[in-house]
C-alpha positions, 0 to 999 in steps of 0.5 A: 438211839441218836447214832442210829437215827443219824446213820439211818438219814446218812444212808437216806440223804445217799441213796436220794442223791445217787442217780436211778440206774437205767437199763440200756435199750436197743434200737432196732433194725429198720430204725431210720436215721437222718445223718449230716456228713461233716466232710465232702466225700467224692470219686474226684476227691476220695480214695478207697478206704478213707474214713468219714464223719457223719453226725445225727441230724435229728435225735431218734426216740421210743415213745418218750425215751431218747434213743440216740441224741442229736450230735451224735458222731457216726463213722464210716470209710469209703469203699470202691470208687469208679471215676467218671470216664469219657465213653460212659456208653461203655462203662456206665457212670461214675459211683461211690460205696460208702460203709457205717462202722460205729456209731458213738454214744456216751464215749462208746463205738458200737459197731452199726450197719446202716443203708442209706436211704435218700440224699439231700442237697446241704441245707441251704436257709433251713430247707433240704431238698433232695438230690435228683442228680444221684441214685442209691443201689443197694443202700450203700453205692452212690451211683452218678445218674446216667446222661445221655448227653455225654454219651458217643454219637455216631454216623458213617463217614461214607458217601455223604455221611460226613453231612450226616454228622456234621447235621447232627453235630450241629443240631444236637451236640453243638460245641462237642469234639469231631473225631474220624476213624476208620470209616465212621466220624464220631461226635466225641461227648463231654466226660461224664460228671462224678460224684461228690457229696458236699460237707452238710450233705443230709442223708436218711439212713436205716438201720440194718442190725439192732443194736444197745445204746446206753440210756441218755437223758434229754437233759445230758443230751443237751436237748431236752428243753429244744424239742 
């Protein structure tokens, strides 16, 4: 009887000690994410097909159950590029495409689909502001705003035309190059700006396809006492 008792506290003390198991759980598309980018991504710097690091900013919850922890590692690679050109009035401007490829969770890739949203400057005393200068087309492309100071004035050259350019080159584009051809005097613009998103650039991403994450506790994320 003694025997017994003693296997039957042996499996008891056991099953008290093993850990609950939790279900996976989905995050489901539509689901926003705040990503911070670890490396400075750029039309001057990047070339297509160059991975990226992102983590999350901020730890991404259902109800009172953590979904993806912050820290959490997101890797992307960077796709067609368009350097900024001198004659932006012919080409437009400068962009980047950016593609999320998995996302890791508990020493797991799960494969992501994400567009992204907004674009905040780096975090600069605790504050994020966002990025005016750029605009997002498509969720992914990263598209340098249009300037229309770098772009090509020009006059006829004729008959006192030259006074009409060199007023406006005067007046409106002081510092630019004056070039002639043919018959119309052109005032040369500055090139168009590129893009580059700095290390600790913040972006607000969105979840275009669900995924499973493993079940995390707060504890094991490091965050549970933080929040």
């Amino acid at each position: 009887m003694k025997a017994l008792l003693s296997v039957l506290l042996f499996a008891a003390l056991v099953c008290a000690a093993a850990p609950a198991f939790s279900a996976p759980r989905q995050v489901i598309q539509g689901t926003q994410v705040r990503l911070t980018l670890l490396n400075t991504i750029g039309t001057a710097s990047s070339r297509d097909g160059d991975p990226f690091v992102a983590v999350v900013s901020e730890p991404v919850f259902m109800g009172n159950q953590l979904l993806i922890p912050a820290g959490t590692r997101v890797n992307g690679t960077v796709g067609a590029i368009e350097k900024a050109r001198r004659f932006s009035v012919f080409r437009g401007q400068a962009y980047i495409n950016l593609t999320f490829r998995t996302m890791e969770i508990d020493s797991r890739l799960i494969p992501v689909q994400m567009s992204i949203l907004m674009i905040q400057q780096p975090a600069s005393r605790g504050e994020t502001k966002r990025r005016k200068d750029v605009k997002v087309d498509e969720g992914s492309v990263i598209e340098q705003k249009h300037d229309y100071k770098g772009d090509i004035i020009g006059g006829t050259a004729g008959a006192g035309g030259g006074a009409v350019v060199g007023a406006v080159f005067s007046q409106v584009v002081r510092g630019f190059g004056l070039g002639l051809v043919g018959g119309a005097g052109y005032i040369m613009a500055r090139k168009g700006k590129e893009v580059e998103l700095p290390a600790q650039t913040g972006l607000l991403v969105r979840m275009e396809n669900t995924i499973t994450v493993p079940a995390v506790s707060e504890s094991a994320s490091g965050y549970g006492t933080s929040r």
